[in-house]
Each structure stands twice: as structure tokens, then as C-alpha cells.
N, C-alpha and C positions, 0 to 999 in steps of 0.2 A: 460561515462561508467566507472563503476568500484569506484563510488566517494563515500569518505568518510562522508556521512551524520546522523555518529552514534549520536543519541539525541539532533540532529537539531530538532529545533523548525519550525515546519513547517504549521503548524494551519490552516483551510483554504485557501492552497496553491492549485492553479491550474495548477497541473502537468500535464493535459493532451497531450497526444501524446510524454511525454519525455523520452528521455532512460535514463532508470535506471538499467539497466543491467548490474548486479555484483557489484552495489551498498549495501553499508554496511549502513543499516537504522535501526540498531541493537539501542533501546529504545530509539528508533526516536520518535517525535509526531505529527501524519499527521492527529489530531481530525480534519474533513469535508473535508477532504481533498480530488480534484476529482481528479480522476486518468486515466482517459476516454483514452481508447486503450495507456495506459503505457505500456513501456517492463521492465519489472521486473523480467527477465530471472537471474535467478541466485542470486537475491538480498538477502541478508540477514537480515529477519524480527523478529530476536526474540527480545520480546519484544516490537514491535514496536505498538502506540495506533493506532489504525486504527478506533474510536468509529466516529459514523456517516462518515464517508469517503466512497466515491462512486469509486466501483473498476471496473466498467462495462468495459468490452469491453480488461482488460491487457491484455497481453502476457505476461507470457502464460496462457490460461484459466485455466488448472490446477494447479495453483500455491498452492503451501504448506501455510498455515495462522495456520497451527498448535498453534505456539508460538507468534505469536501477538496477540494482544487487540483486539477484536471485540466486537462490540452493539449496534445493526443497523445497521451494515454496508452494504451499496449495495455487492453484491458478483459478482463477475466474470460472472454468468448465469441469474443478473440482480434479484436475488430473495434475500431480507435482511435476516440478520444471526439472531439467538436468539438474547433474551434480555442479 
């Protein structure tokens, strides 16, 4: 909780099921990155590339993606984001 992984290189990392909650992933790079049932309660994503990375299933489903990279990406309700 709460870890500093601002513009970690994270590249096809298989984060699934980790806490990330209050994690700083501020222009992090998590390109394919799966994220399957993650808690990313409170995480802070701006900037972060999220392109092809599968976010099925976080916590919380309605997370904010305002300010990261998306293109492709699986979304929280399992349906991909614009190009």
C-alpha cells in the first residue's frame, strides 16, 4: 500500500490481485499490463500509459482513468476504451 511506483517501468507486468492502493503510478508504464481484480483504491494515475493493459475486475470498478493513457485497454466493465 501507498508505494512509490512513479514512472516504473512495468511493461507487461502481471499485477493481478495486488494492492495498489494509494499507490503513486503517476507516468508509470504499465503498456499490457494485467491488472485482474487489483485494488487501486486511491492510486494515483496521472499520466500513467495504461495502452493495451487489461483492468477487469479492479477495485474499485469506478476508478477515475481521466488522466492516464488509454488505447485498448480492457476497462473495469470488461468492454475496451477508444482507439
Amino acid at each position: 500500500m501507498g508505494q512509490n511506483l512513479s514512472q516504473a517501468n512495468l511493461i507487461g507486468a502481471d499485477l493481478s490481485d495486488c494492492n495498489l492502493s494509494d499507490a503513486d503510478l503517476t507516468d508509470a508504464d504499465l503498456r499490457g499490463a494485467i491488472l485482474l481484480r487489483a485494488n487501486l483504491t486511491g492510486a494515483k494515475l496521472n499520466g500513467t500509459n495504461l495502452k493495451w493493459a487489461a483492468l477487469t475486475k479492479v477495485i474499485p470498478p469506478d476508478i477515475n482513468l481521466n488522466h492516464a493513457i488509454l488505447n485498448r485497454t480492457i476497462l473495469p466493465n470488461g468492454c475496451p476504451s477508444e482507439l
